[in-house]
C-alpha positions as a printed NumPy array, in Angstrom:
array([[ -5.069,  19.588,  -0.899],
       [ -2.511,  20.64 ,  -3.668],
       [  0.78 ,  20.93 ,  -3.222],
       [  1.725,  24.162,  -1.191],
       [  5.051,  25.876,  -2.131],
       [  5.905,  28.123,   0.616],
       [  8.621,  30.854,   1.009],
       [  9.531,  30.478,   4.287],
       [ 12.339,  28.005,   5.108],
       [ 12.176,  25.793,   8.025],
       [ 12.926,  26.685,  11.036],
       [ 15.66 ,  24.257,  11.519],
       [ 17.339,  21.91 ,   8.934],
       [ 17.172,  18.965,  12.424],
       [ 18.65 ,  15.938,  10.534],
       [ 16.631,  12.807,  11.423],
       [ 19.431,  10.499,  13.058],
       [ 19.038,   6.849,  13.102],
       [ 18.994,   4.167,  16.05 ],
       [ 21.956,   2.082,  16.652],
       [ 19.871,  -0.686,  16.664],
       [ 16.644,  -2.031,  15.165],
       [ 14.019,  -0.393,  16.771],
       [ 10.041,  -0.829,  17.223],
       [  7.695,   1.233,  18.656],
       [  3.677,   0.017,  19.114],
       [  0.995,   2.173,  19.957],
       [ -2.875,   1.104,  20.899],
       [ -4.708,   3.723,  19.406],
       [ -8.217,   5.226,  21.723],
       [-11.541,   6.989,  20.753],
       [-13.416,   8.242,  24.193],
       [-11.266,   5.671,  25.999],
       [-11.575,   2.43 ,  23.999],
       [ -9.291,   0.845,  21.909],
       [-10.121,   1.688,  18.034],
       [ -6.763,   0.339,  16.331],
       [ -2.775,   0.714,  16.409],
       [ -0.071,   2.05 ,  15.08 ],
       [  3.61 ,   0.712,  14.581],
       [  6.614,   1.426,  12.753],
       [  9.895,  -0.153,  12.821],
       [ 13.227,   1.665,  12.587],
       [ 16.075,  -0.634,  11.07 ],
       [ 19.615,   0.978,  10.25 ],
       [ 21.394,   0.882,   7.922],
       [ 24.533,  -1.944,   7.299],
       [ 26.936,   1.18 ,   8.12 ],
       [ 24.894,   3.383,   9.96 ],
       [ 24.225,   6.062,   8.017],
       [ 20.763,   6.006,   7.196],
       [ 17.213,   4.023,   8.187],
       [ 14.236,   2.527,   6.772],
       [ 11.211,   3.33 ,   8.738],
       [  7.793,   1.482,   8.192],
       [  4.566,   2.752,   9.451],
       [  1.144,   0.824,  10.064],
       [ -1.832,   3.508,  11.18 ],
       [ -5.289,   1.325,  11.466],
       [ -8.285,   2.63 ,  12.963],
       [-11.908,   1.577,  12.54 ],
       [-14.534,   3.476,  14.949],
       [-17.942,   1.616,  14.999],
       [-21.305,   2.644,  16.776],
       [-23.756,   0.081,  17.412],
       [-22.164,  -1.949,  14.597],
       [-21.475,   0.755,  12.69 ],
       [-18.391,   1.505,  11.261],
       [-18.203,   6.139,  11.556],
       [-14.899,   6.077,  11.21 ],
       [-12.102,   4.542,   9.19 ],
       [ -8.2  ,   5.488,   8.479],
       [ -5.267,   2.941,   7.648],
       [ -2.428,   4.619,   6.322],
       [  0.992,   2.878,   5.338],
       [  4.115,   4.186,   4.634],
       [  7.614,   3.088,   3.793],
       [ 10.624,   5.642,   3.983],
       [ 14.382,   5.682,   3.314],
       [ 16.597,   8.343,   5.026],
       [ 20.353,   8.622,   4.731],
       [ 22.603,  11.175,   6.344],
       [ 19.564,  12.265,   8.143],
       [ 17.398,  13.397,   5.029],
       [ 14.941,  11.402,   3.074],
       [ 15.92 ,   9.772,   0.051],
       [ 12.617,   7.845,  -1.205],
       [  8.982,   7.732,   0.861],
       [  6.049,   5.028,  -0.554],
       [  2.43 ,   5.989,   0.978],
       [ -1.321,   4.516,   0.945],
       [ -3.44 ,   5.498,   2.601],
       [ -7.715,   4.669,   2.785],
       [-10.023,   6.162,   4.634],
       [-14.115,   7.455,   3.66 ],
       [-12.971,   9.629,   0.612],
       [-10.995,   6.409,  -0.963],
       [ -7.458,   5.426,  -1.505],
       [ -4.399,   7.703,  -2.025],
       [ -1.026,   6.658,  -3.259],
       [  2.342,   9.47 ,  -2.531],
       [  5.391,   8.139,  -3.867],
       [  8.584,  10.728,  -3.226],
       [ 12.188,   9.811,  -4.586],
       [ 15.455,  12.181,  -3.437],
       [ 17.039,  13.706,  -6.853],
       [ 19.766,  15.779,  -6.727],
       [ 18.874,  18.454,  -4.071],
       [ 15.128,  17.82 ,  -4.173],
       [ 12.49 ,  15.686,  -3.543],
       [ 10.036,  14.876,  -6.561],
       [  6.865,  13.956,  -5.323],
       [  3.991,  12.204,  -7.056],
       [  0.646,  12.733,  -5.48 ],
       [ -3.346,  12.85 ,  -6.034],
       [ -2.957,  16.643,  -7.397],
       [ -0.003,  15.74 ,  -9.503],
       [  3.6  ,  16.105,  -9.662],
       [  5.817,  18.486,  -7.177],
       [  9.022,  19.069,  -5.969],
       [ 10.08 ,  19.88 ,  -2.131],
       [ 13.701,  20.978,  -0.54 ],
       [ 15.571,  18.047,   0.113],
       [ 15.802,  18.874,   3.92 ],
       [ 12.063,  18.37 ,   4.576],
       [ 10.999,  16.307,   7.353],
       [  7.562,  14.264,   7.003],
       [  4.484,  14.51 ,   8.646],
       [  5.489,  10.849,  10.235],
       [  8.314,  11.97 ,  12.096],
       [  6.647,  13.074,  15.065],
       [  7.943,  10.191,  16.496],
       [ 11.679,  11.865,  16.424],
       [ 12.392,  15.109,  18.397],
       [ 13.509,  16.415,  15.491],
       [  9.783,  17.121,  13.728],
       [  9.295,  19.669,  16.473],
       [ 11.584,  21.826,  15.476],
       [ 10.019,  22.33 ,  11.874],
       [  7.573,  24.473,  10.46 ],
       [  7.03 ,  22.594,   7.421],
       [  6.473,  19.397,   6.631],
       [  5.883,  16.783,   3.49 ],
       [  2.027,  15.351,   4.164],
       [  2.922,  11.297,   3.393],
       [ -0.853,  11.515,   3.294],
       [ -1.356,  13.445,  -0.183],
       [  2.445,  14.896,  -1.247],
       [  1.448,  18.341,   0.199],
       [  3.901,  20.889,   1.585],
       [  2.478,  22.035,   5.01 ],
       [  2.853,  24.475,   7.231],
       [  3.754,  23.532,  11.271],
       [  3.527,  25.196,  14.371],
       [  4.42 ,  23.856,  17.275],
       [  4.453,  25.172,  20.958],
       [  6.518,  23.925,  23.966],
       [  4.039,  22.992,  26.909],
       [  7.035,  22.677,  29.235],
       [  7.265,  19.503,  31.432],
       [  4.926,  16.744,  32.097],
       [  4.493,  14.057,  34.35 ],
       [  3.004,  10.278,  32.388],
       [  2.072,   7.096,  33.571],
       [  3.335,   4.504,  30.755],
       [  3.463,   0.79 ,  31.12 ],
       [  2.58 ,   1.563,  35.064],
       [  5.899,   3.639,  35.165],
       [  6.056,   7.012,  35.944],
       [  8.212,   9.634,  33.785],
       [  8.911,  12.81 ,  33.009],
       [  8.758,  13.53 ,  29.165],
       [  9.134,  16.942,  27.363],
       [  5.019,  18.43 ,  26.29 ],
       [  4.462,  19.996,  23.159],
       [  0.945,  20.88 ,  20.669],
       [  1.382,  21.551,  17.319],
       [ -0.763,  22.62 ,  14.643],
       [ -1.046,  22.371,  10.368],
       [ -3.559,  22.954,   8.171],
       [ -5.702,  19.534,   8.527],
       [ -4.186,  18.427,  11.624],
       [ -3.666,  19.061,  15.356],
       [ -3.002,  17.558,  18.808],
       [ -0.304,  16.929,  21.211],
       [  3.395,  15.553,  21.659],
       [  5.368,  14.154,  24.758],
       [  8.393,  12.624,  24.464],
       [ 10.902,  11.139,  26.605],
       [ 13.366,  13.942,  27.219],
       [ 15.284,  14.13 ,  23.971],
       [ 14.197,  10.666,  23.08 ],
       [ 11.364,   9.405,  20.948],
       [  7.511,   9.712,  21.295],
       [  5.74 ,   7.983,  23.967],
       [  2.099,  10.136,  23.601],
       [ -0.055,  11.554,  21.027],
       [ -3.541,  13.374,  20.702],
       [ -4.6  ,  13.962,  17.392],
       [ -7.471,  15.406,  16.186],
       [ -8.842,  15.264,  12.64 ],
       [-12.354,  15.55 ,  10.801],
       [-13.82 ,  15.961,  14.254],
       [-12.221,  12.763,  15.59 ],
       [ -9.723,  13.066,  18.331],
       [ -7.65 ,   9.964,  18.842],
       [ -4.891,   9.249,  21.425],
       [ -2.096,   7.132,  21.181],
       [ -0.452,   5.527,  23.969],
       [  2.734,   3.099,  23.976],
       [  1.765,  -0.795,  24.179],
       [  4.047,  -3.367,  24.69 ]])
């Protein structure tokens, strides 16, 4: 996918705000109800609380009858400050081979290095990885960590919703969004961070629920 320059602004220039504290989130990762893989990221602050580093582990392996159908592990280390990125290191592998992003903040921009080649993005961009923060859903484009692309995002309130996590029930806030290569589902603890996803992509719908 080449980088997409788009017209249209975002619908919202949300700033990503950090934790007070260091923070780390674990999801077990299932395929038809059994557990294919994780994925984890850790939230650390900054020294004066302006800005985050945020590092992401997505690993998935599907097998059939020994078989391995279906692989993704995807890495990614970003940098925010003031609530807007200011460097992003990606690799990801999966059945079409490895891909490396690597994004640095200059000036008002973001230059991005990619499979298609160099771009550059509006500093204010969110990332496809922040669908753990309330703040990706109110974007309609995004930076793709996965190959430096500018993407399109729609996403659609599904009102309140009723989960069982950890054997606790709570209400979280439902929402399905949709881009180019991607799709699925979003609840969140009522203007907190993710607790659910569905995600489908290349056929494969996976869902991630919290785990201690």
């Amino acid at each position: 996918m080449a980088p997409e320059r788009m017209a249209a602004g975002q619908r919202s220039a949300a700033l990503l705000s950090p934790p007070a504290e260091v923070t780390r989130l674990n999801f077990q990762a299932l395929w038809k109800s059994t557990p294919v893989g994780s994925y984890s990221f850790v939230i650390t602050p900054s020294a004066d609380g302006s800005g985050m580093t945020v590092s992401h582990a997505f690993l998935i392996r599907v097998k059939i009858a020994f078989v391995t159908m279906f692989r993704y592990e995807h890495r990614v280390e970003e940098v925010w400050r003031a609530g807007r990125l200011q460097e992003l290191s990606a690799e990801t592998h999966d059945a079409d081979g490895t891909i490396h992003v690597r994004a640095q903040r200059t000036g008002g921009a973001i230059a991005i290095e990619g499979p298609n080649g160099g771009a550059t993005a509006p500093h204010t961009l969110l990332t496809t990885t922040c669908a753990w923060h309330p703040a990706f859903i109110a974007q309609n484009r995004v930076l793709d960590v996965s190959d430096g692309g500018i993407v399109a995002l729609a996403v659609n309130a599904l009102g309140a919703a009723s989960l069982v996590i950890e054997g606790n029930e709570i209400e979280t806030e439902h929402y399905a969004f949709t881009s180019p290569y991607l799709a699925g589902e979003l609840w969140y603890r009522p203007g907190s961070t993710l607790v659910r996803a569905e995600i489908e992509k290349k056929g494969h719908r996976i869902v991630l629920v919290t785990h201690p």
